[in-house]
N, C-alpha and C positions, 0 to 999 in steps of 0.2 A: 734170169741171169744165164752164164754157162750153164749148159748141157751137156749130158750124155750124148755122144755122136749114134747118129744111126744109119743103116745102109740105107740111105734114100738117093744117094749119086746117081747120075746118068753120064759121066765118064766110060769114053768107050776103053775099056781097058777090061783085061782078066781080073775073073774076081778076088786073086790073090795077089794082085802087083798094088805095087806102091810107090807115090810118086819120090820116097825115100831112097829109093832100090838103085837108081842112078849113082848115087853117092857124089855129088858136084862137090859139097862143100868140105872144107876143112877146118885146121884151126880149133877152135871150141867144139863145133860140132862135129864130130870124128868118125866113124862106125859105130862107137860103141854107144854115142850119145845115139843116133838114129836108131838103131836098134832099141836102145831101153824108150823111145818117143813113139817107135810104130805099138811096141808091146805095151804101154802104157795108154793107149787111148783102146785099145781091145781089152784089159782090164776095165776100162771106166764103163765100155758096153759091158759087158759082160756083169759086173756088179752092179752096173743102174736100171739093169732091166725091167721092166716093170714098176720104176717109179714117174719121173718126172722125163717124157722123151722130148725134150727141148723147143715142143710148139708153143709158140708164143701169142698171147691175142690182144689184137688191136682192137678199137672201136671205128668199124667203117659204116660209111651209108651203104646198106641195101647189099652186102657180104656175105658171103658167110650161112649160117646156119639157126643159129643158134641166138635168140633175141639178146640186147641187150641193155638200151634205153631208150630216148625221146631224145629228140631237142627240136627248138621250134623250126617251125617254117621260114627261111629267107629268101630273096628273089633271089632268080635263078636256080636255086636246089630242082631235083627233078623229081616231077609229080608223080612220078610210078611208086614212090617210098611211102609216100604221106599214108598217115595212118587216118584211115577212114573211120573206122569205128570210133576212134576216140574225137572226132570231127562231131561225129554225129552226136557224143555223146555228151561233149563238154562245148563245144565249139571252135574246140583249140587246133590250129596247125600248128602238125608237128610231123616231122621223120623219125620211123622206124630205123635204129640202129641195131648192128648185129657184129657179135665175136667173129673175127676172122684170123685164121691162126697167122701168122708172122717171120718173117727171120729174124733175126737179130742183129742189131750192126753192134759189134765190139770194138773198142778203141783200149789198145794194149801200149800203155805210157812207162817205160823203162826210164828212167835218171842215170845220166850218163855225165853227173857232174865227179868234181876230182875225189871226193869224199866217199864213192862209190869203189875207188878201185884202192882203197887200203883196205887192210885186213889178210888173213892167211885163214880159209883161199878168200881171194880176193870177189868182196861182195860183188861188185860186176860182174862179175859170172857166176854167179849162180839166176843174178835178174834174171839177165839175156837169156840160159838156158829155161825160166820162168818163163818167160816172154814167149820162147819158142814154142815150148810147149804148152803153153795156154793157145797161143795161135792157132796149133794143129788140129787141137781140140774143137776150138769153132769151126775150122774149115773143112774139117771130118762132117762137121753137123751141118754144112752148109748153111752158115752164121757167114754176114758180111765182116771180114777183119782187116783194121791196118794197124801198122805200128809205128809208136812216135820215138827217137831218143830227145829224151827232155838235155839237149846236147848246148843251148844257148840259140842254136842256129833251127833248132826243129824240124829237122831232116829225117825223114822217113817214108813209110809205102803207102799211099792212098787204100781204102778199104778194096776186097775183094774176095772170091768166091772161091769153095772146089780145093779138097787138098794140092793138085796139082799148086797151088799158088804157096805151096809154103817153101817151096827153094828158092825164089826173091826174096822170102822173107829172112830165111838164112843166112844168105848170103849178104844182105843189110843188115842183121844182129853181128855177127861175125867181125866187120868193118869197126862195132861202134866201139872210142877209147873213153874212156875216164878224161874230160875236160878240166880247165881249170874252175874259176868261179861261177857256178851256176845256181841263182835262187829256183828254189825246186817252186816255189809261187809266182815267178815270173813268169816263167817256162808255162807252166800250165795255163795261166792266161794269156799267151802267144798262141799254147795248141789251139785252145777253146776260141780264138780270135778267126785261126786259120783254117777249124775243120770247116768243111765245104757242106757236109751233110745237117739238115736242121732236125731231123728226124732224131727219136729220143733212141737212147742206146746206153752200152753200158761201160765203163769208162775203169777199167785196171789198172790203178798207179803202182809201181813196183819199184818203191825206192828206202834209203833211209832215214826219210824225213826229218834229216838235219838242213835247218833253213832257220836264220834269223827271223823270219817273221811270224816261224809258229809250225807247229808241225801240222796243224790242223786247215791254214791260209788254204792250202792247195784243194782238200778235201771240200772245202766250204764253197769257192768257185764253183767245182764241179755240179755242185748239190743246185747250186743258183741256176745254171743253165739245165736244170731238168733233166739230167741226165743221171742213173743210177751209178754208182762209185763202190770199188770195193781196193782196199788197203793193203797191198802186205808189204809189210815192214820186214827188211834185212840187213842184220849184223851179222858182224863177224865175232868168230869166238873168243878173239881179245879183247873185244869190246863188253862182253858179256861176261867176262872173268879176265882182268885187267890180268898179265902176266906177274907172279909175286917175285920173279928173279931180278925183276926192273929196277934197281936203287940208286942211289944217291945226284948228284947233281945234271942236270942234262937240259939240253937245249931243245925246245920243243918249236916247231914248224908247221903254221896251219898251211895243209897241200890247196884252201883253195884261195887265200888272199894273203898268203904268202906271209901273216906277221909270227913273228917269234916272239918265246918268253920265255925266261928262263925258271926252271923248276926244281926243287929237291924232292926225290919220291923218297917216300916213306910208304909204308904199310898202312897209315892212317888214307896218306893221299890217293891211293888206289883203292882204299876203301870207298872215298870220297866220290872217287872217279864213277864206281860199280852203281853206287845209289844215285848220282844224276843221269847215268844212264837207264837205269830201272825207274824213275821218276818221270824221261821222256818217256821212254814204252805205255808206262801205267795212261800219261794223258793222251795218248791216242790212243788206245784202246777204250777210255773211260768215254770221250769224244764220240768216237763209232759206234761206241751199244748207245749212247742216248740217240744216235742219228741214226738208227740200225744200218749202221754199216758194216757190212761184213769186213773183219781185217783178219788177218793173220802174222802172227810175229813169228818169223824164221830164222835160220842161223845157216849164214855162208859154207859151212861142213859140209850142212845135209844132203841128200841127193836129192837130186830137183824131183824124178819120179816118184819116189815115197812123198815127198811135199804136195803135189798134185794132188794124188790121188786120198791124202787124208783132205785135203779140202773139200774133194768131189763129196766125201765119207760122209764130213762135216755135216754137208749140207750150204755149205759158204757159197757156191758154186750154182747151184741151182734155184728158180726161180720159185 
């Protein structure tokens, strides 16, 4: 999965510059977010050191180093691989496979539907700041990364390489609004329709898997197409402690199909509110440990850098 970044670049630049240092973007990502994004992935080195440094292995013919299966002989393979000794000793053809370490191709899927940008502060930004800085982090490790807004239209950056590549990406999280209706399980099977690459990788949904057909639809796709999936879930703080000042009768407004109902809160009814929202949580987390999916349930507050770097902590992060 995510990695620690390491200095393997071939960027001709000083060893202290950063393609941050320009400062293009605005908006959400400000100085001060750039600055806590460059000092946050020098933390992750820094405290991943000598664990897991982000090589990944594939199974290739005739790669590599390091043995690490059979499979048989089919025409056309090439006969430099064929294992002789087991020829001679079973009479089987077969190719010698061997680990070859790997990049990574990341596909970082932000939900930019309407239900994202309620809350104080508004769940949409802290994704996107999420987003960003998971991007940087692959591109520091030179990890192939693009990113999707799960927006209805699927509008986003094709994968790519080299911190240098993460002020497009910027500058496209920046842009993205809170839409109106968007099934978070549509969306993902339009990305999965439209990603280009077939090659297996690893797939960041970062939304708050409010969707009529299951918080879990989206998660299950993923898993179908081979491809490894990891969750985090973002509420905001009033959703996670319903405000107790909220009473008596009131006109309620779903932001993304626009129907109304009308409602009396009470202390019971916000009680009411707190456990089907802690009843969502519970089944997607319950969902992801039986599919060992790594998730993490967060809160819109938090600062997206502390959040990072306890996943790195975690182990959520690493493969």
């Amino acid at each position: 999965m995510l990695a620690a970044p390491e200095d393997r670049g071939t960027e001709a630049r000083p060893p202290d510059a950063s393609p941050l240092d320009a400062r293009p973007v605005s908006g959400r990502f400000d100085d001060k977010f750039l600055r806590k994004l460059e000092s946050l992935v020098l933390t992750i080195r820094r405290t991943s050191a000598g664990r897991m440094h982000g090589s990944r292995q594939s199974h290739r013919v005739g790669a590599g180093l390091e043995f690490a299966d059979h499979r048989d002989y089919v025409a056309g393979d090439d006969l430099r691989y064929l294992d002789w000794n087991l020829f001679g000793r079973l009479g089987r053809l077969a190719l010698r496979l061997y680990e070859e370490d790997e990049d990574l191709s990341i596909d970082l899927l932000v939900d930019a539907s309407a239900s994202m940008g309620m809350g104080t502060p508004p769940k949409l930004d802290l994704a996107l700041q999420l987003g960003a800085a998971l991007a940087y982090v692959g591109l520091a490790n030179l990890d192939r990364v693009a990113v999707t807004a799960l927006d209805g239209a699927g509008s986003g950056l094709p994968p790519a390489r080299g911190k240098g590549r993460i002020l497009p990406i910027l500058r496209f999280l920046d842009q993205v609004r809170p839409l109106a209706r968007t099934s978070l399980t549509a969306a993902v099977r339009g990305f999965l329709a439209r990603r280009s690459s077939r090659r297996r990788g690893l797939v960041v949904l970062i939304s708050d898997f409010y969707d009529a057909a299951g918080a879990r639809a989206a998660l299950e796709l993923i898993r179908r197409h081979r491809l490894r999936a990891i969750a985090i879930q973002v509420s905001a703080p009033d959703e996670l402690t319903p405000e107790p000042t909220l009473r008596g009768d009131v006109r309620l407004c779903d932001v993304e199909t626009g129907e109304e109902r009308e409602l009396t809160v009470s202390p019971s009814v916000l009680a009411a509110c707190a456990r089907r929202h802690a009843t969502l949580l519970r089944g997607l987390q319950g969902y992801c440990r039986a599919q060992a999916i790594p998730s993490f349930t967060v809160s819109s507050a938090e600062p997206f850098d502390a959040l990072v770097l306890r996943m790195f902590r975690s182990g959520g992060l690493l493969r």
